[in-house]
VOGU-3710 file (C-alpha; in Angstrom, 3 decimals, decimal comma):
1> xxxxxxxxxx> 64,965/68,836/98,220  65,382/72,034/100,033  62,762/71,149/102,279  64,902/67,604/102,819  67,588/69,982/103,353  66,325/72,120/106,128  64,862/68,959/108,568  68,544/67,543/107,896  69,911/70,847/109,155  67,623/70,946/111,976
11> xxxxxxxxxx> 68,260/67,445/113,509  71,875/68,149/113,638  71,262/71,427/115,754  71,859/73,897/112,567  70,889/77,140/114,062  71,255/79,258/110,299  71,603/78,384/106,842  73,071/79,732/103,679  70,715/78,951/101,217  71,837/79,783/97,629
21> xxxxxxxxxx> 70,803/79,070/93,880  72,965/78,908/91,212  72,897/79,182/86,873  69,836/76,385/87,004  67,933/78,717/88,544  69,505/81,990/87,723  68,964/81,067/84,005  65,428/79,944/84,076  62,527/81,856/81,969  60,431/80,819/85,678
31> xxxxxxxxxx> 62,955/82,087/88,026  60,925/84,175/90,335  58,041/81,814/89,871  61,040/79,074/91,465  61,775/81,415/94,394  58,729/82,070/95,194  57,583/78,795/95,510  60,442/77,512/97,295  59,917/80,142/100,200  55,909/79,344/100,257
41> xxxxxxxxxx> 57,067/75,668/100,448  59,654/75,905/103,398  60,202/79,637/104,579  63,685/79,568/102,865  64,555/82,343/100,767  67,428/81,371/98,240  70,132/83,873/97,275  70,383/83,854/93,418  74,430/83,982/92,943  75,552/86,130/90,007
51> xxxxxxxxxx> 78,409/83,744/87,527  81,081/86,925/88,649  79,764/85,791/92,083  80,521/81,952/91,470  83,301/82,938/90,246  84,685/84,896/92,503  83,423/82,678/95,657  85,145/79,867/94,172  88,049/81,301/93,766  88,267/82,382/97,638
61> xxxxxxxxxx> 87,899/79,331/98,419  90,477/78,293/96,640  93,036/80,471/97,908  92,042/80,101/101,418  92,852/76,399/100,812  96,583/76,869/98,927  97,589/79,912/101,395  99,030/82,739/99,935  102,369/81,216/99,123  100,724/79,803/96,430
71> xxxxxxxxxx> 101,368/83,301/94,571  99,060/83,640/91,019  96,358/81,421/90,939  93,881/80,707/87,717  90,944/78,485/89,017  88,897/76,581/86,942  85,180/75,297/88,099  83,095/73,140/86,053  79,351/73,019/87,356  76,285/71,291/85,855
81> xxxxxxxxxx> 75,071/75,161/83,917  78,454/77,031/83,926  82,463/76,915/83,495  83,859/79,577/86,078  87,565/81,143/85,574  88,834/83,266/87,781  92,569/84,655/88,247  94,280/86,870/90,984  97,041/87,279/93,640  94,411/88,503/96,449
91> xxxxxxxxxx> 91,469/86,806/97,475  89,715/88,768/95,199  90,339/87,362/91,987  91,907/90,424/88,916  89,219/88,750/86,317  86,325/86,110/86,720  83,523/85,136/84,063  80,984/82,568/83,948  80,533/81,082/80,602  77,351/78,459/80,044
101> xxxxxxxxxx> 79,262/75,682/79,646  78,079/73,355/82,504  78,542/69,823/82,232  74,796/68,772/82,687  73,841/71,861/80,532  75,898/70,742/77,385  74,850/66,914/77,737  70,932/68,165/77,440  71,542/70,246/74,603  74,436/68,204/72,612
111> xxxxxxxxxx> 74,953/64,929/73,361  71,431/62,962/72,391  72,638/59,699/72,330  74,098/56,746/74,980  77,031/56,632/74,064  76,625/59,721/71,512  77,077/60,180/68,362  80,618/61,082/67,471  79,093/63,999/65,394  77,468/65,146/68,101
121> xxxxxxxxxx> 81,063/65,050/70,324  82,784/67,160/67,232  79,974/69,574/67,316  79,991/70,054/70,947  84,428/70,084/71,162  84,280/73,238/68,453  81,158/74,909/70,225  82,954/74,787/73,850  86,429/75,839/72,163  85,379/79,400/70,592
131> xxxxxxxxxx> 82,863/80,114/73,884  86,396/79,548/76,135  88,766/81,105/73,381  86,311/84,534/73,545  87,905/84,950/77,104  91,336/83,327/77,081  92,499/87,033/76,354  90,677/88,633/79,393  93,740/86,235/80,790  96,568/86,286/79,792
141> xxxxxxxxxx> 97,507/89,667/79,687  97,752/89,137/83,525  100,772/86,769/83,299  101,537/83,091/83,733  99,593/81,574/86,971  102,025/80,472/89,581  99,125/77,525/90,339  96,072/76,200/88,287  93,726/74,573/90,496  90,517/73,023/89,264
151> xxxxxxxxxx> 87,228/72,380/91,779  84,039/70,575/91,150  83,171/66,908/90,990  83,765/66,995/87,466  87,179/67,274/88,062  87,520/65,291/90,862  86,395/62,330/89,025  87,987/62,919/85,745  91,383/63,195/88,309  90,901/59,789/89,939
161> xxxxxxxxxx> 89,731/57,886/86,109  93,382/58,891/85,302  94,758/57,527/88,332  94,701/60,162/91,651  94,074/59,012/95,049  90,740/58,098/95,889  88,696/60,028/98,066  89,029/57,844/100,835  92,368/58,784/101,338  91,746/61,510/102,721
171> xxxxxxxxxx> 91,184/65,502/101,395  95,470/66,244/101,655  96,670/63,881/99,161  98,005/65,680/96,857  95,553/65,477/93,044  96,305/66,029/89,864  94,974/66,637/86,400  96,873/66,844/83,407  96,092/67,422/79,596  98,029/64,656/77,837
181> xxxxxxxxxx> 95,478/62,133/80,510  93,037/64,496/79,189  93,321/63,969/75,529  93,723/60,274/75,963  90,318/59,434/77,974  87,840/62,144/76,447  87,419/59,611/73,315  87,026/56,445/75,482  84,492/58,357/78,042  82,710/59,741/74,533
191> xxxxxxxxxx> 82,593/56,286/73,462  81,137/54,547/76,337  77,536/53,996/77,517  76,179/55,718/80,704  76,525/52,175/82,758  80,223/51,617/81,354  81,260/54,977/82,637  79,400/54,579/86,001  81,450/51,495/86,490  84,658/53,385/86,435
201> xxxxxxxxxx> 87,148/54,549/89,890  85,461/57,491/91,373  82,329/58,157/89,114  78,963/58,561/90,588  75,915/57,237/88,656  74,139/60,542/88,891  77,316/62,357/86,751  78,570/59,234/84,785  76,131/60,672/81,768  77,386/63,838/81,574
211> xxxxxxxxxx> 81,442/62,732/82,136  81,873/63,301/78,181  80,785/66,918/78,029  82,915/67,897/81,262  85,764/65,934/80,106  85,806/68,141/76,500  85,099/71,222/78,678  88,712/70,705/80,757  90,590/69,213/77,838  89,560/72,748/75,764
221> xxxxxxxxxx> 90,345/74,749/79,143  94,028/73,115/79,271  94,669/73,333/75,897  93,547/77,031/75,514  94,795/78,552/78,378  98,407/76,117/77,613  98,000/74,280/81,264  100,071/71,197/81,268  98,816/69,840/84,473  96,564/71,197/87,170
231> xxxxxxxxxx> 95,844/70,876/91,055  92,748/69,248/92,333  91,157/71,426/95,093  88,813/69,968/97,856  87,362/73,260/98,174  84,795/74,786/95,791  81,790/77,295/95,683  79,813/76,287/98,826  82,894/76,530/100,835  83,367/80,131/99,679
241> xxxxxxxxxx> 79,767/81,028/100,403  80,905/80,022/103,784  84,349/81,766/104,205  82,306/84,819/103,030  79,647/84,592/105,951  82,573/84,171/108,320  84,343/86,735/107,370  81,323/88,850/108,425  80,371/87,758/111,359  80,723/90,319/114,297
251> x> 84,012/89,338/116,462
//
């Protein structure tokens, strides 16, 4: 794929890239083996981001997209190996973790079954609430967020299932998420098959399998942190890594 990647970037005239690896590589036992191989394969050598850096990229991104009129921000990002949180006034963010509670990570390690088994979705709802509860206090002692913004297509598609805009219409509509939607659809999406959640508004067929573990990821993140509702951002981690470069280049 990265070599896919790189021809695609050079028909369209791409004179540099910013290739960078996240928690699927970060966390594996053949890491350096992967990097290695990669840059034999194609020349490219990936930048392993850090989960503070995730964080903390994702939350730029954020911010550069709500202005800074949008005062406190907490920002919530649910990848396929890691939940970022980050919260701040700047564009640095005043605390960020990674926790390893990505959607695709959870599905491969809890839910077994199509659709699975309901003991399985219990097990997985109390192991996701006491990794996130561990770092709600890191939190709150910096005050109520002004904003809660969510990336990720996690989020994204859990938004439109409970009825935002599609994507079609265009990346200013104004999305939301909230937790009462939440609590209502994480039992139906836990309940369904791969191929019946694939066939609802706005999910891929790639993600539709691991919908049910991302779904109990935000509803614990809401409930925990005592979000009502939150704000669908367009922008996520790769448009960070690209603020970041811009921000250094020479003027």
């Amino acid at each position: 794929m990265v070599k896919e990647a790189l021809e695609a970037a050079e028909d369209k005239g791409v004179e540099d890239v910013l290739p960078f690896a996240t928690s699927a590589v970060r966390e594996a036992s053949n890491a350096d083996e992967v990097l290695a191989r990669v840059t034999e394969a194609t020349g490219v050598r990936l930048q392993v981001l850090s989960g503070a850096d995730e964080a903390r990229l994702t939350f730029l991104a954020a911010r550069r997209w709500f202005g800074w009129s949008a005062g406190k921000l907490l920002v919530l990002d649910i990848g396929g190996g890691s939940l970022e949180i980050a919260y701040g006034m700047d564009e640095e963010p005043d605390a960020a973790v990674s926790l390893p509670l990505g959607a695709g990570r959870l599905t491969g390690s809890w839910l077994l079954g199509d659709p699975p088994d309901p003991a399985e979705v219990r097990a997985l709802r109390r192991h996701v609430r006491a990794e996130i509860a561990r770092s709600v206090g890191d939190f709150s002692r910096h005050g109520t967020p002004d904003h809660v913004v969510a990336t990720s297509k996690t989020f994204k598609q859990l938004a439109r299932i409970t009825g935002a805009a599609r994507s079609a219409e265009g990346p200013y509509v104004e999305r939301r998420l909230t937790r009462r939607a939440l609590v209502e659809w994480v039992p139906k999406l836990a309940a369904m098959t791969t191929e019946e959640r694939a066939a609802l508004p706005g999910v891929s067929e790639g993600r539709a399998g691991q919908l049910p573990a991302g779904a109990l990821v935000a509803e614990a993140a809401l409930d925990l942190f005592g979000v009502e509702q939150l704000e669908i951002c367009p922008w996520a981690l790769r448009e960070g890594v690209i603020l970041r470069r811009l921000d250094h280049l020479p003027m």
